[in-house]
C-alpha positions, 0 to 999 in steps of 0.5 A, spaced: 713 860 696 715 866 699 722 869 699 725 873 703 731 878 702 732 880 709 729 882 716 725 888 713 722 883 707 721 878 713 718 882 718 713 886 712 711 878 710 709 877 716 705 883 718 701 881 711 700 875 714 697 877 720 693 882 718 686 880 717 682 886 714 683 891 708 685 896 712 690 892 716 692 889 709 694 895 706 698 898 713 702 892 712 703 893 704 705 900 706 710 898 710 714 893 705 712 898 700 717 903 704 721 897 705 723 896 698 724 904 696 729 905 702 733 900 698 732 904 692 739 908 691 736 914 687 731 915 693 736 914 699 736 923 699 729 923 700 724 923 706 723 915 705 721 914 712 716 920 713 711 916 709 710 911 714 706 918 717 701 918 711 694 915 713 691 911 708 685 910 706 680 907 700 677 910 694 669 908 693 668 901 690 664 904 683 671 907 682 672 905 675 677 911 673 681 911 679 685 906 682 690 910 687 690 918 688 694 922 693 690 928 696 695 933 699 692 938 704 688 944 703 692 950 701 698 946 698 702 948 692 703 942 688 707 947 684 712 949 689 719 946 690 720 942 697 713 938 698 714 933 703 710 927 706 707 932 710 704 935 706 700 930 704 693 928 707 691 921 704 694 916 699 687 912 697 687 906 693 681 902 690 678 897 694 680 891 688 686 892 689 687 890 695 685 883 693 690 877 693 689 877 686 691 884 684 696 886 691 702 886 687 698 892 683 696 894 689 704 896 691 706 899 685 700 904 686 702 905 692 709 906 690 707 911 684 703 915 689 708 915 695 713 918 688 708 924 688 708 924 696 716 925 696 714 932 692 714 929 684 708 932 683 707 931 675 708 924 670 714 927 668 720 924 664 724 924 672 718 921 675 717 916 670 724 913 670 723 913 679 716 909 676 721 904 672 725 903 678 720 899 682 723 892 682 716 888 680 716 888 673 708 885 672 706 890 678 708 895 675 705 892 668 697 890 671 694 897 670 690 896 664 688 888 666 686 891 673 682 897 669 678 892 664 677 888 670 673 894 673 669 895 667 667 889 666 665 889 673 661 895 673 658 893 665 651 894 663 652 892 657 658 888 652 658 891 646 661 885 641 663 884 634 659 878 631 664 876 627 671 878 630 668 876 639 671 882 641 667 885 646 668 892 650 664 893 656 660 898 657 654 901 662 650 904 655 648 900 650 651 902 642 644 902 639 648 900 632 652 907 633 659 903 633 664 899 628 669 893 631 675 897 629 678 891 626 672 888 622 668 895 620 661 890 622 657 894 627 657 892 634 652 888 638 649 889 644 650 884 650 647 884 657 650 883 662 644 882 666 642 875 668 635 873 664 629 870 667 
């Protein structure tokens, strides 16, 4: 069920639901992403709405590192004071993301890069504490799940404890190099690859 707060949440959920591509997908999530950071009062000073300005765009599918960048025009001194929307060239979140699964992820990575859009460059305390004021709890909370996700995804190899299961993935294999930190019995190396 979806619950609607006011007219921006209603017109946001209803470009959701009309969008039929990622592309479309993620315009409609920027717009309710920008929605919900002109209520935030610690923001209401900041160019909120030039964000909308900002292209969007996707990272590459074997992304596995990076789930979200903001990529500021050339020449830009992200160490200077006033860096503004304009200043940047693109916000790009990984392609997953996007997912029904993983959307409310998706927001909170495109919340975090327009906090670096609005000119707060560095994962400073004063960033951190605008990151905590994003009102989705478990977005913001979905970052570790979605990266073992995608290196479960792009595995070669589980490198597994025999006696406790714990599995790790990995795309080389350990060869016997590596203890389970738990147990201190050296792990095994599982394929992933499907046999026959």
């Amino acid at each position: 069920m979806v619950l609607q707060t006011n007219i921006l949440d209603w017109a946001a959920t209803q470009a959701m639901i009309r969008a039929t591509n990622p592309q479309e997908e993620l315009v409609a999530l920027s717009a309710k992403v920008i929605g919900k950071m002109g209520r935030i009062s610690q923001l209401q000073n900041l160019p909120v709405e030039e964000l909308h300005d900002i292209p969007l765009g996707r990272l590459r599918r074997d992304a596995v590192r990076l789930h979200a960048v903001c990529r500021y025009n050339k020449g830009v001194d992200k160490r200077a004071d006033g860096l503004s929307p304009s200043d940047v060239r693109r916000v790009d979140v990984h392609p997953d993301s996007i997912n029904e699964q993983w959307r409310r992820y998706a927001a909170f990575l495109l919340y975090h890069e327009y906090l670096h859009a609005l000119g707060f460059v560095g994962h400073d305390r004063t960033f951190r504490a605008l990151e905590r004021l994003w009102p989705d709890e478990e977005g913001r909370t979905m970052g570790k799940s979605f990266g073992d996700h995608l290196r479960r995804r792009s595995a070669n190899w589980l490198w597994t404890c025999p006696q406790c299961g714990g599995e790790h993935a990995r795309t080389k294999r350990s060869n016997g190099r590596y203890r389970c930190r738990t147990c201190r019995v050296t792990l095994l190396d599982v394929s992933t690859e499907p046999q026959g």
